[in-house]
DOFI-509977 format. One record per residue: residue number from 1; residue in one letter; chain; x, y, z of N, C-alpha, C in turn. Coordinates in nm, 2 decimals, padded with zeros to 4 digits, always signed. Layout:
BEGIN
num; residuo; cadena; n_u; n_v; n_w; ca_u; ca_v; ca_w; c_u; c_v; c_w
NUM; a; A; X; Y; Z; X; Y; Z; X; Y; Z
...
This chain:
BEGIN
num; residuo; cadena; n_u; n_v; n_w; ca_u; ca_v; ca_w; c_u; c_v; c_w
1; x; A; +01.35; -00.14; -01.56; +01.42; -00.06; -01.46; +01.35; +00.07; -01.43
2; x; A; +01.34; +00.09; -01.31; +01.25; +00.22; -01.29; +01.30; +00.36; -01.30
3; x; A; +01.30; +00.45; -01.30; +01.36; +00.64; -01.28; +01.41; +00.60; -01.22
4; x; A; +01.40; +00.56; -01.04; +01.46; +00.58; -00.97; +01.55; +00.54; -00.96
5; x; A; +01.59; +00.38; -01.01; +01.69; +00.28; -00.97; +01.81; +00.40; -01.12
6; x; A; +01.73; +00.43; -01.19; +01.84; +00.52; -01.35; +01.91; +00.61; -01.26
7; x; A; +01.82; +00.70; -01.19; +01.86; +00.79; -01.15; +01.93; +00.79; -01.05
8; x; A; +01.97; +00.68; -00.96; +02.05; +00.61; -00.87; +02.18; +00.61; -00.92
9; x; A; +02.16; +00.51; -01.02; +02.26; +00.48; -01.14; +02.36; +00.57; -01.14
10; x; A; +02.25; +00.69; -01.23; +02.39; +00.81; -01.26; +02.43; +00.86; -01.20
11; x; A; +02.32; +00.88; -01.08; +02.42; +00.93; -00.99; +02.56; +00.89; -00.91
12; x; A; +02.55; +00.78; -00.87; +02.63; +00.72; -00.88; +02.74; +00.68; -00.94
13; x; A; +02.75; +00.69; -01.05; +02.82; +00.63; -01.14; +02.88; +00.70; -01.25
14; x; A; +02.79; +00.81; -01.25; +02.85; +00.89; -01.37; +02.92; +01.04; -01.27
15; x; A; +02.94; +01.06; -01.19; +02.94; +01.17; -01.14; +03.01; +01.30; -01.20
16; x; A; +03.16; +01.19; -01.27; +03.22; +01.31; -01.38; +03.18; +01.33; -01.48
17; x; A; +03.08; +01.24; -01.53; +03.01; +01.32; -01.65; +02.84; +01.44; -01.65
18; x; A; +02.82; +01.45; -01.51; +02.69; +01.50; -01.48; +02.63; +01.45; -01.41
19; x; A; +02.64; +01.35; -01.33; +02.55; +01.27; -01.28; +02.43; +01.31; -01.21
20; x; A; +02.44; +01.45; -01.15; +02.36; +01.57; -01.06; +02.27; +01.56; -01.24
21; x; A; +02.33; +01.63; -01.31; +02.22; +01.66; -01.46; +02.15; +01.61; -01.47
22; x; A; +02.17; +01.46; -01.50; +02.16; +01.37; -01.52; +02.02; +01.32; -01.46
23; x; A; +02.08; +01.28; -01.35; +01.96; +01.24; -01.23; +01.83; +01.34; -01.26
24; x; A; +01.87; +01.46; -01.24; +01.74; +01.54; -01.23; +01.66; +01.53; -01.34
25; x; A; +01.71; +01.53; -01.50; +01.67; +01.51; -01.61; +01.56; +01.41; -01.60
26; x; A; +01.65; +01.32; -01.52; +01.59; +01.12; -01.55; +01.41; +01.14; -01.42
27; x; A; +01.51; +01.22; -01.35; +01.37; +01.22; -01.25; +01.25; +01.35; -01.33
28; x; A; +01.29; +01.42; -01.36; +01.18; +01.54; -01.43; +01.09; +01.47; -01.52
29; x; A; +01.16; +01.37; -01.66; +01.09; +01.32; -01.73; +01.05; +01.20; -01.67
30; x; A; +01.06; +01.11; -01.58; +00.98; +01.04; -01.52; +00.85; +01.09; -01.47
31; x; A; +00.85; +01.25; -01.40; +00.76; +01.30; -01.35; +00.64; +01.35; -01.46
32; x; A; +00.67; +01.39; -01.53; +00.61; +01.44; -01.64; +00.58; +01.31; -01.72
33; x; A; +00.61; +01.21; -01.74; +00.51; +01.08; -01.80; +00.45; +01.02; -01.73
34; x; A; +00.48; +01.03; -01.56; +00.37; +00.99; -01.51; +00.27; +01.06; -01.49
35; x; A; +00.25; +01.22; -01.46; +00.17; +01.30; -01.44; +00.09; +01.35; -01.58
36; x; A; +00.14; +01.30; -01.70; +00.12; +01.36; -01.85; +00.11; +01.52; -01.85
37; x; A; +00.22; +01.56; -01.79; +00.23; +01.74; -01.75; +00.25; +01.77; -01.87
């Protein structure tokens, strides 16, 4: 499963528990292992 489809996910899905947090979290550390920032 990719970042995006995760971060889809929570967004979606989790919204009362952070899903905005969440998402951004799932996308930052996607970016940062793909980039090895």
């Amino acid at each position: 499963m990719s970042a995006v489809r995760v971060a889809i996910f929570a967004h979606r899905f989790l919204p009362e528990t952070g899903g905005i947090e969440v998402t951004a979290d799932v996308l930052a550390r996607g970016f940062t292992t793909r980039h090895g920032a």
